[in-house]
C-alpha positions as CSV (number, residue, x, y, z in Angstrom):
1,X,-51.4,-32.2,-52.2
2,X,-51.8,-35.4,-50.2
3,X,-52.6,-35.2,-46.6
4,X,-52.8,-38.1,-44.1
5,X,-53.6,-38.0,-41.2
6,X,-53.2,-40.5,-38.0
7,X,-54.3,-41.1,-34.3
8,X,-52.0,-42.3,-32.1
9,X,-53.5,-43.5,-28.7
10,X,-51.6,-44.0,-25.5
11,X,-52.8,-44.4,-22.0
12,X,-52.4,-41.7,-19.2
13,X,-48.5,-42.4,-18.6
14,X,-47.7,-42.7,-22.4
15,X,-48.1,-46.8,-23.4
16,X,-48.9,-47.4,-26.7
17,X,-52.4,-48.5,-27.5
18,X,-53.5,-48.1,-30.9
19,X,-53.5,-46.3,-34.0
20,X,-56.2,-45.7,-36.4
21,X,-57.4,-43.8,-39.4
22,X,-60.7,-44.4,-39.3
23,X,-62.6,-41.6,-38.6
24,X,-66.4,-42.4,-38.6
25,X,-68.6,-40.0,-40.9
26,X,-71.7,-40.7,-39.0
27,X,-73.2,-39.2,-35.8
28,X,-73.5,-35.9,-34.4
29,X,-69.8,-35.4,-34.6
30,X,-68.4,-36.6,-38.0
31,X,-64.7,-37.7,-38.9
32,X,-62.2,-35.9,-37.0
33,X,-61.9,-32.5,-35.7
34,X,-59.4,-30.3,-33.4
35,X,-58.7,-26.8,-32.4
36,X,-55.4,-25.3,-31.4
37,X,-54.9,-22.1,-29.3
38,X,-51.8,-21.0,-28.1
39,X,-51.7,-21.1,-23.9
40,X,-55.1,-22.3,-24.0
41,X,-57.4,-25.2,-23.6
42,X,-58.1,-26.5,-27.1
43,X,-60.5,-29.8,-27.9
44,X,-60.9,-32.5,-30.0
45,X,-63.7,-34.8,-31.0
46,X,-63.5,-38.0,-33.3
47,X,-66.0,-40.9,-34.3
48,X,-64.2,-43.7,-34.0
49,X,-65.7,-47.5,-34.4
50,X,-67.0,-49.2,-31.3
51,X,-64.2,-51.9,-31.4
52,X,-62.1,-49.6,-29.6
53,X,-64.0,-48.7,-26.5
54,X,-62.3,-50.8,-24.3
55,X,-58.8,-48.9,-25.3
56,X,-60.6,-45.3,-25.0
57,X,-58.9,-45.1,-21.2
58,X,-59.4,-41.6,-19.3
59,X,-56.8,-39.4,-20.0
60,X,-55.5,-41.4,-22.7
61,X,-53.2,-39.5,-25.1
62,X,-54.4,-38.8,-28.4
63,X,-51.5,-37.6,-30.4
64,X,-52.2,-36.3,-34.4
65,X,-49.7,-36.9,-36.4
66,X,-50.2,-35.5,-40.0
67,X,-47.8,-36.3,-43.3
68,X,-47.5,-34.3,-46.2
69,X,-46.8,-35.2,-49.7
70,X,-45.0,-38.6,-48.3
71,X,-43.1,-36.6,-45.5
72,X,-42.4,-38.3,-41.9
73,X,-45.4,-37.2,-40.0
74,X,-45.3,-34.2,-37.4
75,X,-47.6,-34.4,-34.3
76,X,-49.9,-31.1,-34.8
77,X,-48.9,-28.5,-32.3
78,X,-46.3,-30.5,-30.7
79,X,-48.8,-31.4,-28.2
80,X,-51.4,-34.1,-27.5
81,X,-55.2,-34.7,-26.2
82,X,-56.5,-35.9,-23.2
83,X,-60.0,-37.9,-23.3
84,X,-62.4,-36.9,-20.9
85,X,-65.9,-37.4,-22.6
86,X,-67.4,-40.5,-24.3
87,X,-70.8,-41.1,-26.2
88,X,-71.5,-44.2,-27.0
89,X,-73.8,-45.4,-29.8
90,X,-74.4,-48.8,-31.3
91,X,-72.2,-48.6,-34.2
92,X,-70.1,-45.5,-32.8
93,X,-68.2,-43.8,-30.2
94,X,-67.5,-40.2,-30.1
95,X,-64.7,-39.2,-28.2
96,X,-64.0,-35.6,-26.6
97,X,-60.3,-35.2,-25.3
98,X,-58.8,-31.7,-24.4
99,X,-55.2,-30.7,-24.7
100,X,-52.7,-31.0,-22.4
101,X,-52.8,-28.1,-21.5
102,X,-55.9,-29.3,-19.3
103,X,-53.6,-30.4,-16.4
104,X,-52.8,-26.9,-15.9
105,X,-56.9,-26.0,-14.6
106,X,-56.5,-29.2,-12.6
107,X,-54.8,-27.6,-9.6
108,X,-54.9,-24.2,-7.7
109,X,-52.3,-22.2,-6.0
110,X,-53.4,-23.4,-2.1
111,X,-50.0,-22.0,-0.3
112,X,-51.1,-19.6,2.9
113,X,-49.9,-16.3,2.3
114,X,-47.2,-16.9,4.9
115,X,-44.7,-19.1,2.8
116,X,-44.7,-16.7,0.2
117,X,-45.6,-19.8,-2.4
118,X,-48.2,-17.8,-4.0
119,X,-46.6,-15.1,-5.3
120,X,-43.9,-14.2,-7.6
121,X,-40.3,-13.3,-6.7
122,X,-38.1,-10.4,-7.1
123,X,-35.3,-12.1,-8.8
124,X,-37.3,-14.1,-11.1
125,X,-38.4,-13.9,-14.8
126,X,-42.1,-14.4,-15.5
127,X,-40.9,-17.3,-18.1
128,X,-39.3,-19.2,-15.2
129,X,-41.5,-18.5,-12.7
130,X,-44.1,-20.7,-14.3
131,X,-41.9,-23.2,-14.8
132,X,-39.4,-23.7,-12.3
133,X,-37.8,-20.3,-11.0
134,X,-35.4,-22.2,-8.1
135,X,-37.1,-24.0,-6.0
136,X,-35.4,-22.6,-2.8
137,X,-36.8,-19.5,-3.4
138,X,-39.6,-18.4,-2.0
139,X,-42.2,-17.9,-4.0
140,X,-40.7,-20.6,-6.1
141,X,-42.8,-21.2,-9.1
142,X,-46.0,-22.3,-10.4
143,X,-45.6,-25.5,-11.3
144,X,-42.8,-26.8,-8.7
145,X,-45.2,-25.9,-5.9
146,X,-48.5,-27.0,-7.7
147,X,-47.6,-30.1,-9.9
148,X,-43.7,-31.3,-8.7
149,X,-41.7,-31.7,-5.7
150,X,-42.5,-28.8,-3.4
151,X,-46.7,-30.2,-3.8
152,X,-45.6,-33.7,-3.0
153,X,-45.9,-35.0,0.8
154,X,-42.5,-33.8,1.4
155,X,-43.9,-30.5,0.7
156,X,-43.6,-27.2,3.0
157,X,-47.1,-26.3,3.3
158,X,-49.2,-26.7,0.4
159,X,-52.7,-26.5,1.7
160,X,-54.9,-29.6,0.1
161,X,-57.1,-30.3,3.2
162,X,-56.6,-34.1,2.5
163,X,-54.0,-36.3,1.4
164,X,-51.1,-36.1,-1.4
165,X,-52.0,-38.8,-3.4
166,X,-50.8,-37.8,-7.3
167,X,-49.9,-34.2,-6.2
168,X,-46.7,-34.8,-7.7
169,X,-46.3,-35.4,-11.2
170,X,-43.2,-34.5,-11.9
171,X,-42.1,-38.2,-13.3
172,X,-44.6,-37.5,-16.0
173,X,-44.9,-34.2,-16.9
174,X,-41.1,-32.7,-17.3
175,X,-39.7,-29.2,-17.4
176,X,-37.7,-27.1,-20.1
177,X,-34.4,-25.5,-18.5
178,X,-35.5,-22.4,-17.4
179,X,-34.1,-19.2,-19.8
180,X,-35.0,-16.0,-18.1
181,X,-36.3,-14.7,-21.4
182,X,-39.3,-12.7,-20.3
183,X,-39.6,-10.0,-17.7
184,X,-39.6,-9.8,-14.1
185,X,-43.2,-9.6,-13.3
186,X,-44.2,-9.1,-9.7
187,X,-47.4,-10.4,-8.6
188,X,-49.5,-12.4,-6.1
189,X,-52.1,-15.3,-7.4
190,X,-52.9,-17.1,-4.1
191,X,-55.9,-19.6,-4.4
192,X,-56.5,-19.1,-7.4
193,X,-56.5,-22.4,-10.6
194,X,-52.4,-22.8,-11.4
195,X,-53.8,-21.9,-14.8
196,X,-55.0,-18.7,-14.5
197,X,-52.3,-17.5,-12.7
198,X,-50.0,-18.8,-15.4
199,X,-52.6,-16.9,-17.8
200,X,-52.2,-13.8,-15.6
201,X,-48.3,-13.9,-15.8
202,X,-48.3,-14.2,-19.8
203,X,-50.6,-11.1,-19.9
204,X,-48.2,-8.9,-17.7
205,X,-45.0,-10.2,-19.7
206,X,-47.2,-9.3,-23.1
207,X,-48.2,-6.3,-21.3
208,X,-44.9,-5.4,-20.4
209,X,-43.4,-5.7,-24.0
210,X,-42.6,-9.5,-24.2
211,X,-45.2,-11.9,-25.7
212,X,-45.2,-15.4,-23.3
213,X,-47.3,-18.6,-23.6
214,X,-46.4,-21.4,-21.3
215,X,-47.7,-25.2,-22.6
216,X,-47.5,-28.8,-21.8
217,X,-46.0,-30.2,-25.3
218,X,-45.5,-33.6,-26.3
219,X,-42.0,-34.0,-27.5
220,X,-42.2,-37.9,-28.0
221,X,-45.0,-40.4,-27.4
222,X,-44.4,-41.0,-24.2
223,X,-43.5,-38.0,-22.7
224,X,-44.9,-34.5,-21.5
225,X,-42.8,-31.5,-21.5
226,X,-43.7,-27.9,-20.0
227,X,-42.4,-25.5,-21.9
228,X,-42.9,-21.6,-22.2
229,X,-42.1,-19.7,-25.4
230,X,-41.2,-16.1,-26.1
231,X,-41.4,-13.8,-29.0
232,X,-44.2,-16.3,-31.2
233,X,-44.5,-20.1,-30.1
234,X,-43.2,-20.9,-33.7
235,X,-40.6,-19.8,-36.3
236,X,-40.2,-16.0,-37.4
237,X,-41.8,-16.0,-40.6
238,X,-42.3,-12.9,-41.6
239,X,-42.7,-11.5,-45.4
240,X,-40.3,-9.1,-44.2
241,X,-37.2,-11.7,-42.7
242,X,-37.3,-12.4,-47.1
243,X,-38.9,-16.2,-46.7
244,X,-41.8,-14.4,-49.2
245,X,-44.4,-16.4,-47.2
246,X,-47.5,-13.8,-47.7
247,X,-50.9,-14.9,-46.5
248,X,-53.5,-12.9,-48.9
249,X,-56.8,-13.5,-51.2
250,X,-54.2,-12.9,-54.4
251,X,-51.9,-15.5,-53.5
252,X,-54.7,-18.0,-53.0
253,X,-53.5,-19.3,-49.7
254,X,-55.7,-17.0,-47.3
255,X,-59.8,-17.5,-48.5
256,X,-62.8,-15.6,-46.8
257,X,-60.7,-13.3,-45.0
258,X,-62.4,-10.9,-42.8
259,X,-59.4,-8.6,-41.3
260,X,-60.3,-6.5,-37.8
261,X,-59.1,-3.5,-35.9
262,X,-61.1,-2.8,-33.0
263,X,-60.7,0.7,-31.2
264,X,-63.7,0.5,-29.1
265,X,-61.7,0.4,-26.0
266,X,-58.7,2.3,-27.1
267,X,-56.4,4.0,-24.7
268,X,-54.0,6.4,-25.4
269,X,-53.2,7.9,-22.2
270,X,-53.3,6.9,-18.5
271,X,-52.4,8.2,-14.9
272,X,-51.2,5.8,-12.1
273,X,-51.4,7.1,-8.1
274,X,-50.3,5.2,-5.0
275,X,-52.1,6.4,-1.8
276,X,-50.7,10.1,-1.7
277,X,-52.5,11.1,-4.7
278,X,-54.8,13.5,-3.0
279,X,-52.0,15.4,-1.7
280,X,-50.7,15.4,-5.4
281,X,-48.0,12.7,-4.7
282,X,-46.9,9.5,-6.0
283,X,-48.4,9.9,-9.6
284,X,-47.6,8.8,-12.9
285,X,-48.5,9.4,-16.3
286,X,-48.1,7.7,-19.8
287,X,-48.8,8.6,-23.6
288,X,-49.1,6.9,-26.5
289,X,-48.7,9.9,-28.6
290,X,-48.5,8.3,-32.1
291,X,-52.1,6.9,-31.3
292,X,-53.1,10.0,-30.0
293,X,-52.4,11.7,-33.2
294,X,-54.1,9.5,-36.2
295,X,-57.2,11.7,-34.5
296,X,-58.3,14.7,-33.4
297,X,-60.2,13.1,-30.4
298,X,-58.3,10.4,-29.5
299,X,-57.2,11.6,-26.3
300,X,-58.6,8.8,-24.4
301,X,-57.7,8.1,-20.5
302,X,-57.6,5.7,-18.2
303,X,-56.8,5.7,-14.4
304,X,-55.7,2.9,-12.4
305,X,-55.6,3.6,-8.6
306,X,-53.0,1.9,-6.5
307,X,-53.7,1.5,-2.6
308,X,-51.2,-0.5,-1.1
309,X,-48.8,1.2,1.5
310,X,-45.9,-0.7,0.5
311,X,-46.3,0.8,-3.3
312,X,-43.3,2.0,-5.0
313,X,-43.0,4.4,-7.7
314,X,-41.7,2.3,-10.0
315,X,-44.8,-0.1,-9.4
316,X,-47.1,3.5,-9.9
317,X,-45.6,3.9,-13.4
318,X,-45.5,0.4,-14.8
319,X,-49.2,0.4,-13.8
320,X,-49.6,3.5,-16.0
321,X,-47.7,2.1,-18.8
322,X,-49.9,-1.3,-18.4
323,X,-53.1,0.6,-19.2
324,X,-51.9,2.3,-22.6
325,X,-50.1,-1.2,-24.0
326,X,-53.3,-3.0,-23.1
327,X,-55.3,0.1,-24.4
328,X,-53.6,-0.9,-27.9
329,X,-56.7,-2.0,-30.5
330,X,-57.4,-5.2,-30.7
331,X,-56.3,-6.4,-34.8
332,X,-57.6,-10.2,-35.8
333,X,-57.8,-11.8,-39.1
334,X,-60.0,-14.8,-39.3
335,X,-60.7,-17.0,-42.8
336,X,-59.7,-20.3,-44.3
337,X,-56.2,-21.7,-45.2
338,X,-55.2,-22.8,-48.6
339,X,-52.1,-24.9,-49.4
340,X,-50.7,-23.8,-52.7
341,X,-47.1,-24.8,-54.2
342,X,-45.5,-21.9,-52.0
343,X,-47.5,-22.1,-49.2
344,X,-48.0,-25.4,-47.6
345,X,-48.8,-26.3,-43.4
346,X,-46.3,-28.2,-42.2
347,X,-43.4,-27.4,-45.0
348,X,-43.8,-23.9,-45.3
349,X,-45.0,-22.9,-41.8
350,X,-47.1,-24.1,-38.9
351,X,-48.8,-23.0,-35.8
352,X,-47.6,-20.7,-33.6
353,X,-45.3,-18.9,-36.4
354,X,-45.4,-15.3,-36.5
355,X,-46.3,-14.6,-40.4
356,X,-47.7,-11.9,-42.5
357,X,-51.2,-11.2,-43.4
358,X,-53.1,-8.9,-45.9
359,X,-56.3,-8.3,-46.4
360,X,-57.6,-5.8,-49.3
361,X,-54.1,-4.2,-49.0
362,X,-53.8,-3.5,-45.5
363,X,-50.8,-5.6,-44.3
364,X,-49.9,-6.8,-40.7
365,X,-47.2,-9.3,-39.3
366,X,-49.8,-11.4,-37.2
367,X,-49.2,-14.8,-34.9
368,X,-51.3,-18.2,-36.4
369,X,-52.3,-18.7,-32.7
370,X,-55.6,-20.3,-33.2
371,X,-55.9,-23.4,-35.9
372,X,-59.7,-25.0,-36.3
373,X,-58.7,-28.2,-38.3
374,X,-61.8,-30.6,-39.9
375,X,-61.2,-34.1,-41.6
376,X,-64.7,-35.8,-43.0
377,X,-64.8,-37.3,-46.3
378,X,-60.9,-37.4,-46.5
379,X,-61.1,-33.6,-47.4
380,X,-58.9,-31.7,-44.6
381,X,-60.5,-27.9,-44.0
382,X,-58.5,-25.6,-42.1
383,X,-59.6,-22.3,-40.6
384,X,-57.2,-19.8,-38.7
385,X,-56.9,-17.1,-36.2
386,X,-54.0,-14.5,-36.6
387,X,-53.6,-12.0,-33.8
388,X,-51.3,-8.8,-34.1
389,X,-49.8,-8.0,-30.5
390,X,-47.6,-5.0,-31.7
């Protein structure tokens, strides 16, 4: 198996700068390393030779792109890295860039709660509400009213206390069509960073039976896409769709395992109220009753209180049904990748696909949302993170 890797550098708006494969194994950060999580904030550190200080611009995209076998080389998560640390040495330079998905911590939501730009919409799927959603309509979406026109000086509102100077980036950063894949998901997120609320959306779309990750990708160079997925960020490649792509100990592509099913904080039944609960109205109830049964005792309950006057009773029991879906355990599986003929990164499957995992015989169909990649030595390492959401 023959791996090569290579950094491709642009500045801020996407200029080409430099490539290089030389990845210094000296230092307190050796050779190259990156970590991908899906919707999150991943990082990546390389040595690099001080000849190319002068190039290592903030914010300058580092983009890996990685062959196999001879192959056209693929940039690794479709995404790239933005450099925001550097420590220089005599006869080194270690660089610290985080991904893309950065830019969405750089802003908050600061819309007064009168223009309603803070807050989802009635009409609007959670998918396209981070992304664009209609910009005519109130509420709007995260990112036109954060990052694009509605932020910009011909704005309605936003509230930055100072100028508009780069508020609007939408000639840099563009957006997928919206899709209205996901569910409706009402909810307020005023003040808060653009990337939690985006975070908090996802969790109420996964909550409500649709899994949702929003990221900015790199689909070329010199260009940055936002773009939300649904279902798995990847392909469906399940052992069960017939592909035969099995991640286990016996097929020598899954090493050091360690499979885990947490039930610490299980719930398998909950109760939602609106304000008339104490005169026995406006309450809800939900049950997990396959969960309930694999024990005797688990009967576990939660109760979620809701207090606003305007409450519905449709709000009251998807509150209820919130707390048992996030009650669900928590299954991870955590060890070392291993390319074999079969079962190769980047031919076979990559991050983000939803695959199949086993571990002493117990079998789940898991996402590959977190990759931990090492190159020192020439020798690539990969370790992975596969989550079950149900």
């Amino acid at each position: 198996m023959t791996i090569d890797t290579v950094l491709r550098v642009t500045d801020s708006a996407g200029a080409f700068l430099f490539e290089t494969r030389q990845f210094l194994d000296i230092g307190n950060a050796p050779g190259l390393h990156y970590v991908l999580s899906c919707g999150k904030v991943g990082a990546l550190t390389v040595t690099l030779p001080p000849d190319y200080n002068d190039l290592l611009l903030k914010d300058a995209r580092i983009h890996v792109m990685r062959s196999v076998n001879g192959a056209p080389a693929q940039r690794e998560g479709g995404s790239c890295f933005l450099i925001r640390r550097w420590d220089y040495a005599d006869d080194y330079t270690v660089v610290t860039a985080l991904h893309a998905n950065h830019i969405f911590w750089r802003r908050h939501v600061l819309w007064a709660w009168s223009t309603g730009r803070g807050q989802s919409s009635f009409n609007i799927t959670a998918d396209d509400e981070i992304k664009d959603g209609g910009i005519s309509v109130p509420g709007g979406s995260i990112w036109t009213n954060n990052f694009g026109t509605n932020a910009g000086a011909g704005g309605t509102g936003r509230t930055t206390g100072g100028s508009y100077t780069q508020a609007d980036i939408s000639a840099y950063v563009s957006l997928q069509a919206d899709a209205g894949a996901a569910p409706i998901i009402l909810m307020s997120y005023y003040w808060i960073p653009c990337g939690d609320a985006i975070g908090n959306l996802c969790d109420a779309s996964f909550t409500a039976g649709t899994y949702l990750v929003a990221e900015i990708v790199a689909p070329t160079e010199d260009t940055l896409e936002l773009q939300t997925f649904v279902g798995q960020r990847g392909q469906d490649q399940r052992f069960s769709t017939g592909n035969g792509l099995l991640f286990t100990a016996s097929r020598g592509n899954f090493a050091n395992g360690i499979l885990t099913v947490d039930a610490i904080n299980e719930v398998t039944a909950a109760v939602a109220t609106g304000p008339g609960r104490d005169n026995g109205l406006e309450v809800r109830a939900t049950e997990d009753l396959a969960r309930m049964g694999e024990s005797v005792l688990n009967r576990i309950e939660a109760f979620v209180g809701l207090d606003g006057t305007n409450t519905t009773v449709n709000q009251i029991q998807a509150a209820a049904d919130a707390a048992v879906r996030n009650g669900r355990p928590v299954i991870q599986a955590r060890g070392n990748l291993v390319d074999t003929d079969t079962c190769v990164r980047g031919i076979h499957y990559n991050f983000g696909d939803l695959v199949t995992v086993e571990v002493r015989g117990i079998q789940y169909d898991m996402r590959v949302d977190l990759l931990d990649v090492t190159l020192t030595g020439a020798v690539e390492t990969t370790k992975a993170g596969f989550f079950y959401n149900g």
